[in-house]
C-alpha positions as CSV (number, residue, x, y, z in Angstrom):
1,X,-55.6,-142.1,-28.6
2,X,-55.4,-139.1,-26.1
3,X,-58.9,-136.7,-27.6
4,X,-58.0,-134.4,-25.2
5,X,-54.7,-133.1,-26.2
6,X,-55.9,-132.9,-29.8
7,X,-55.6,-129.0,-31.8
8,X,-59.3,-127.6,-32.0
9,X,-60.2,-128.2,-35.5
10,X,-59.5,-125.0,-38.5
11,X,-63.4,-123.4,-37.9
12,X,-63.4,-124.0,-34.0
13,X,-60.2,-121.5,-34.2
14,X,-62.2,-118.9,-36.2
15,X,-64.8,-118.9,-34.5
16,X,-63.7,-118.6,-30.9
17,X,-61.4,-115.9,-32.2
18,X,-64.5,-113.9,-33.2
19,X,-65.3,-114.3,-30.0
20,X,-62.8,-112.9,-28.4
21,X,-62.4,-110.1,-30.7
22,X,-66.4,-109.6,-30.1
23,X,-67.8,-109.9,-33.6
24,X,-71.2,-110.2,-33.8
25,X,-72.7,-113.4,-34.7
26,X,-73.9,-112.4,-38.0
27,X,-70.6,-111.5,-38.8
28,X,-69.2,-114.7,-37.2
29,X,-71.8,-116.8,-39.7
30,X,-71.0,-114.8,-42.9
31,X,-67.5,-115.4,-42.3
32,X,-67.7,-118.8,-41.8
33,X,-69.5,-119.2,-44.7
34,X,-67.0,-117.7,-47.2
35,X,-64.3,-119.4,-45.5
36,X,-65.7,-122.7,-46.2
37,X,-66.7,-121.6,-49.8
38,X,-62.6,-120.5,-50.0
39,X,-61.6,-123.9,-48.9
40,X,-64.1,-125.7,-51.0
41,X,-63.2,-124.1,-54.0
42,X,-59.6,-125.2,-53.7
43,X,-60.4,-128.7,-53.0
44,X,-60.7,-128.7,-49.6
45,X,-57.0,-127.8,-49.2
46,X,-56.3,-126.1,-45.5
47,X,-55.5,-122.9,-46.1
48,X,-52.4,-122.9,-44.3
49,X,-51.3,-124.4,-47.5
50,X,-52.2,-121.7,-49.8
51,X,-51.5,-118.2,-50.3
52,X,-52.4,-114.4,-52.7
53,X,-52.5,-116.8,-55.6
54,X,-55.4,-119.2,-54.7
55,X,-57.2,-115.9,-52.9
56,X,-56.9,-114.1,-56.6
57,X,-58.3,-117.0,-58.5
58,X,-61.5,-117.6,-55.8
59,X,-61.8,-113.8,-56.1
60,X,-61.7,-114.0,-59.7
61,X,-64.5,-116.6,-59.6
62,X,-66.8,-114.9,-57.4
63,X,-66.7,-111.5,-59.8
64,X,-66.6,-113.1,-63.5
65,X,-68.2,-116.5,-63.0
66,X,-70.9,-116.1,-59.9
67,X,-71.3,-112.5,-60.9
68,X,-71.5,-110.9,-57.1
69,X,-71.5,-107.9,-56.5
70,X,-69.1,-105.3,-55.3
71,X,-70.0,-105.5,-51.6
72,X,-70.1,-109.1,-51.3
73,X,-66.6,-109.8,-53.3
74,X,-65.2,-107.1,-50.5
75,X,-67.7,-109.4,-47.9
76,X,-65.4,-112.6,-49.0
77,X,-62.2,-111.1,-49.5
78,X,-62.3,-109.6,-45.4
79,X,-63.3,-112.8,-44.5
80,X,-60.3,-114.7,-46.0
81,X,-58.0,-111.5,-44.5
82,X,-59.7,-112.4,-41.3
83,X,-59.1,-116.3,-41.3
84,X,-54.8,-115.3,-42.2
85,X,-53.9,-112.7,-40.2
86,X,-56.0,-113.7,-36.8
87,X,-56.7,-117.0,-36.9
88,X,-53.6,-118.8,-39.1
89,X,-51.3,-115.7,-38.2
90,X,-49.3,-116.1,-41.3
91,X,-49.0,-113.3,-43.9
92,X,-51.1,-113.9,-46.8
93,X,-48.9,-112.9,-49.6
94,X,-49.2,-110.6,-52.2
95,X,-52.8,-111.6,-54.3
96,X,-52.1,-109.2,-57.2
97,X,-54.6,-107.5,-59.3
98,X,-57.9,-109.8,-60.1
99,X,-61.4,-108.8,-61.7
100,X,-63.2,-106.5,-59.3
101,X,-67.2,-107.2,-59.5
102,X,-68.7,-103.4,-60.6
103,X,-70.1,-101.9,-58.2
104,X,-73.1,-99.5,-59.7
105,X,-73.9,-96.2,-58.0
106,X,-77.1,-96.0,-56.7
107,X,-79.3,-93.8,-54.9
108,X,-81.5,-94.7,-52.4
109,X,-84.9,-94.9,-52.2
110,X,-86.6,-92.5,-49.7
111,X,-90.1,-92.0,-49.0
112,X,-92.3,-88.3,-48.3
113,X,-93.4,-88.1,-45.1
114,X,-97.0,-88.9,-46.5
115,X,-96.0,-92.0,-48.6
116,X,-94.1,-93.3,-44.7
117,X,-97.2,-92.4,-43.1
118,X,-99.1,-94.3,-45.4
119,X,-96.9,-97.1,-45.0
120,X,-96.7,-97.1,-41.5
121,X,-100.9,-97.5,-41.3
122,X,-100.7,-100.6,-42.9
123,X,-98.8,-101.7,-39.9
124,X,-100.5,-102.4,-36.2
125,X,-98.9,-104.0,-32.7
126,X,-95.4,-103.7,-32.4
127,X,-94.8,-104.1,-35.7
128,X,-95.9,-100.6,-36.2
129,X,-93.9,-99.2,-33.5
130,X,-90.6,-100.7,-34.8
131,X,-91.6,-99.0,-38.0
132,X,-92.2,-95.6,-36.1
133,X,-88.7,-95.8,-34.3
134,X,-86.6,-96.6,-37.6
135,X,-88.2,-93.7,-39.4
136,X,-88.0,-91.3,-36.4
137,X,-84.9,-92.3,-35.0
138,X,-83.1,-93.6,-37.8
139,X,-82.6,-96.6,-36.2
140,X,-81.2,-99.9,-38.4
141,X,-83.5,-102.6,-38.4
142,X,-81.1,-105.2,-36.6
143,X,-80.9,-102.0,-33.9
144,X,-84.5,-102.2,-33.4
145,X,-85.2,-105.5,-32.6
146,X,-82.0,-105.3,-30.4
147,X,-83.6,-102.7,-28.0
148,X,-83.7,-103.5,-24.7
149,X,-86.1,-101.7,-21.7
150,X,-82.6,-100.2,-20.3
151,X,-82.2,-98.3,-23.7
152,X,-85.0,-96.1,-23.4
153,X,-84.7,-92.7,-21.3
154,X,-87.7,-91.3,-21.3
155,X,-87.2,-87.9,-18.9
156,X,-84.1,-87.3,-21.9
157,X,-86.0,-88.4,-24.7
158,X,-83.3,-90.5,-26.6
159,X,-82.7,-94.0,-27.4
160,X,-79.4,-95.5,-26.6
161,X,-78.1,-97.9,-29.1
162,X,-75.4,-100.3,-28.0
163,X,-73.0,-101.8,-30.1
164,X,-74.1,-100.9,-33.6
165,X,-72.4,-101.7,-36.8
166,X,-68.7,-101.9,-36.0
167,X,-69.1,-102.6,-32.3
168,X,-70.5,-98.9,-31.6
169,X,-72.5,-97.4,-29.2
170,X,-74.6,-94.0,-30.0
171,X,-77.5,-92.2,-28.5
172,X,-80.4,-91.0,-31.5
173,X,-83.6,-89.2,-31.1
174,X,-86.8,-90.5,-29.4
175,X,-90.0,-88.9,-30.9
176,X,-92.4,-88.0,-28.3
177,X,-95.3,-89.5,-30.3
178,X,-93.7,-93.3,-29.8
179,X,-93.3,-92.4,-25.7
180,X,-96.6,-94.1,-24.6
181,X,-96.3,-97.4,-27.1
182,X,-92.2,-97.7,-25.3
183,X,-94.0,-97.8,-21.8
184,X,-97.2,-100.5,-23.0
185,X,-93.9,-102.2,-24.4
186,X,-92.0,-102.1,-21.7
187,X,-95.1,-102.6,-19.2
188,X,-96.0,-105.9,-21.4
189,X,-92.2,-107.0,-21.3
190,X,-92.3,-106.9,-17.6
191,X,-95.5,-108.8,-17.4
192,X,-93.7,-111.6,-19.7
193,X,-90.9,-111.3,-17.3
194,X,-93.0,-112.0,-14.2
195,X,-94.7,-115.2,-16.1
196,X,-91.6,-116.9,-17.3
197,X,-89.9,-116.4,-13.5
198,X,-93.6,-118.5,-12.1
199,X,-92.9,-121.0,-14.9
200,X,-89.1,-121.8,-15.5
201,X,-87.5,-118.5,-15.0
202,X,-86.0,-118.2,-18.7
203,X,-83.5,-115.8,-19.4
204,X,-83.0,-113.4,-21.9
205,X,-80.3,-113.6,-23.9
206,X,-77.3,-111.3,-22.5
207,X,-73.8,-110.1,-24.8
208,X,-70.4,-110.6,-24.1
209,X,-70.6,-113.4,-20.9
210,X,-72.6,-111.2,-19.0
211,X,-74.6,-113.4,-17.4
212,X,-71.4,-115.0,-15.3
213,X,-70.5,-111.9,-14.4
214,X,-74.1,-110.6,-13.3
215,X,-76.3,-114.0,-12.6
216,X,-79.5,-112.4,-12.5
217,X,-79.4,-109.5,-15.2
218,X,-80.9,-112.5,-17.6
219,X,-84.0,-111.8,-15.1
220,X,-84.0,-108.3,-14.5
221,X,-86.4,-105.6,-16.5
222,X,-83.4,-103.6,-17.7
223,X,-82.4,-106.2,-19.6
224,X,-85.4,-107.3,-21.4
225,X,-86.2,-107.2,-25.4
226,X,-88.4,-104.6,-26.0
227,X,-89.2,-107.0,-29.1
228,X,-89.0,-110.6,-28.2
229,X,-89.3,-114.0,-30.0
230,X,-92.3,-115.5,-29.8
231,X,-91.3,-118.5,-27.7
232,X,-88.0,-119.4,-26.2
233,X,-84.9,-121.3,-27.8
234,X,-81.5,-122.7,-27.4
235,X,-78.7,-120.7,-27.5
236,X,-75.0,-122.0,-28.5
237,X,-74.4,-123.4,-25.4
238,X,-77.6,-125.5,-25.1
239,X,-79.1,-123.2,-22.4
240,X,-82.9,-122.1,-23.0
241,X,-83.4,-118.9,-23.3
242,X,-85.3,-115.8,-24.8
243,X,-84.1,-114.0,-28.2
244,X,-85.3,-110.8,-29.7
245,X,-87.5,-110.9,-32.7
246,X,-85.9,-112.4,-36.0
247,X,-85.1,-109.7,-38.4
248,X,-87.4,-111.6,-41.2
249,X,-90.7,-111.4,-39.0
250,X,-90.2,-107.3,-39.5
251,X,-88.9,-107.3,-42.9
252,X,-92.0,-109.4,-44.2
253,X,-94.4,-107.1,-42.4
254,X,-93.4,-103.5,-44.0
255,X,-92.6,-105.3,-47.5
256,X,-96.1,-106.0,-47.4
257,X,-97.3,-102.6,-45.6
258,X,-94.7,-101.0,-48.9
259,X,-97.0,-103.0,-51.3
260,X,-100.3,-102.1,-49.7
261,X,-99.4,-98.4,-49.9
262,X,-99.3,-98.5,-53.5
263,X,-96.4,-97.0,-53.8
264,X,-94.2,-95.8,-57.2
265,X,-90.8,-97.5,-56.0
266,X,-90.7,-100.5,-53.9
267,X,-88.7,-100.3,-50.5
268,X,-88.0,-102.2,-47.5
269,X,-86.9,-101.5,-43.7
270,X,-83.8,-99.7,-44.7
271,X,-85.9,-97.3,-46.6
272,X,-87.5,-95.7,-43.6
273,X,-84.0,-95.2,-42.2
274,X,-82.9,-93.6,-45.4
275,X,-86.2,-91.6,-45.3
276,X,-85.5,-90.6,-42.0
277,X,-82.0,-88.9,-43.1
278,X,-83.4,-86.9,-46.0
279,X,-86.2,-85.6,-43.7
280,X,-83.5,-84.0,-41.2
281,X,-81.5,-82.6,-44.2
282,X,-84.2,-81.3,-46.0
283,X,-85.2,-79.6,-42.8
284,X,-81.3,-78.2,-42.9
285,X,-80.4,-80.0,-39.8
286,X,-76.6,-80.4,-40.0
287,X,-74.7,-83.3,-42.0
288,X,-72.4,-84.1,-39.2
289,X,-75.6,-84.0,-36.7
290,X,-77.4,-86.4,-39.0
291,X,-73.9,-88.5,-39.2
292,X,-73.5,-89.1,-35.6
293,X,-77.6,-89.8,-35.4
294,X,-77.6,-92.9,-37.8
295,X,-74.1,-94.0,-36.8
296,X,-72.4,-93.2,-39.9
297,X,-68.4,-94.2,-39.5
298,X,-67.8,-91.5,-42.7
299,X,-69.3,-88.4,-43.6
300,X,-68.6,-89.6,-47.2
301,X,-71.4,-92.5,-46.2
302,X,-74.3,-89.7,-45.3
303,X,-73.5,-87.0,-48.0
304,X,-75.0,-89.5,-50.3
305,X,-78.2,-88.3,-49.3
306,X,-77.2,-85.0,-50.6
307,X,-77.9,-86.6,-54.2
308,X,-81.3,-87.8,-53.5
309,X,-82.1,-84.0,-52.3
310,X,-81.7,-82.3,-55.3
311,X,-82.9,-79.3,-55.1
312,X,-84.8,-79.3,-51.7
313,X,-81.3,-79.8,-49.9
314,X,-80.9,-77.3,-46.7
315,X,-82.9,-74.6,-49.0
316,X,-80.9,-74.3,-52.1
317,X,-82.6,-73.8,-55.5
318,X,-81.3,-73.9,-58.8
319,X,-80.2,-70.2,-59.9
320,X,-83.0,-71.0,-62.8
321,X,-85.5,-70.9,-60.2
């Protein structure tokens, strides 16, 4: 039997059509997942097979008898609109109406400037300066460990973030205080650069390709992590090479900086983004300023901020004083 001429199995198709449409590859492995989930639930049938009825009743289960939330319903049912129209490129069919998991409203939780402070001095090394740049630049914490040497201007003061959520790119604010710990960082990158080029030259890892279209940008400065992983790995390909630092490394360290704070509400690395918001609207810096600064898609999507202001918001005060 000819392998050759055999059609690339059902998750080999979604996955190099990610590809090409240049998802990133956490969305690429979320997707995956709830594909497989879909298909599992319905008995391993393909989904070419199925149609809006067996999507209603795996939505149905996910809301009434797994209980997920809002978000991650939406999360599954994108996926399975993904997997129809892109990969199978068949129309899915009408799905009808089906439970929706509730989704609560809920205000973030943002920090004072003294409780991040606080937080932030239970931090040291570069964990501390990835907590400095999410709170003063608003940056996301899968932004920060993306940062590369090349993203850092330091004569304009601003950070350049490429392809943020929803394949964006967006410049944010650089605080002068973080300017000498971005040029140790960048000074200690380029002496890890210089060390893996006597012993193996291992690349870093580079989007989209890039390194067949430039060879040696896997070696150059510019294209360093500012954050890297501790030791090298194996990328999808089997090629060695050097990732950034895994989001859970940071998340563990300012969950327990939060906790040794002694702080009234618990919080996490999304807080000091949030905190960062509230501090530039309190201050009565413009909403749509603030918008383009964390890489907000909607205005609706910053305004919630408003809510946690109350009555420190740009100045206002209730007319009760």
């Amino acid at each position: 039997m000819d392998t050759h001429n055999k059609p690339p199995k059902l998750m080999d198709r979604v996955k190099a059509t990610m590809r090409v449409k240049r998802y990133s590859p956490r969305t690429e492995k979320t997707y995956c997942y709830w594909i497989r989930y879909f298909i599992r639930f319905h008995g391993v049938r393909h989904p070419a097979s199925m149609g809006g009825s067996e999507v209603r009743a795996f939505l149905e289960h996910l809301a009434v008898e797994r209980q997920v939330a809002a978000a991650t319903q939406n999360q599954a049912l994108n996926a399975i609109v993904f997997l129809y129209r892109h990969v199978l490129e068949q129309p899915l069919g009408e799905i009808g109406e089906f439970s929706r998991a509730k989704r609560p409203r809920r205000l973030p939780v943002v920090l004072s400037h003294e409780e991040v402070m606080r937080v932030l001095g239970h931090l040291s090394g570069s964990m501390y300066l990835m907590g400095t740049l999410m709170y003063g630049s608003g940056l996301r914490l899968i932004e920060t460990c993306r940062l590369r040497a090349r993203d850092i201007d330091f004569e304009r003061q601003v950070i350049t973030v490429k392809a943020g959520k929803g394949d964006k790119d967006r410049t944010t604010l650089l605080p002068a205080s973080c300017l000498p710990a971005l040029q140790h960082q960048i000074s200690t990158a380029k002496q890890q650069l210089d060390y893996r080029l006597q012993h193996g030259r291992v690349p870093v890892t580079l989007p989209h390709a890039l390194d067949r279209k430039y060879p040696n940008a896997g070696i150059s400065l510019a294209w360093q992590w500012l954050f890297p992983a501790t030791r090298p790995c194996c990328d999808m390909d089997g090629k060695v090479v050097l990732h950034h630092i895994h989001p859970s490394a940071v998340q563990r360290a300012v969950r327990h900086a939060m906790r040794a704070a002694s702080l009234p509400r618990p919080g996490s690395c999304h807080t000091l983004r949030h905190s960062f918001a509230t501090q530039l609207l309190s201050q009565g810096t413009d909403i749509r300023t603030v918008q383009e600064l964390l890489g907000h898609k909607s205005v609706e999507t910053t305004q919630i901020y408003t809510h946690v202001l109350g009555k420190g918001f740009a100045g206002v005060r209730s007319p009760l004083g």
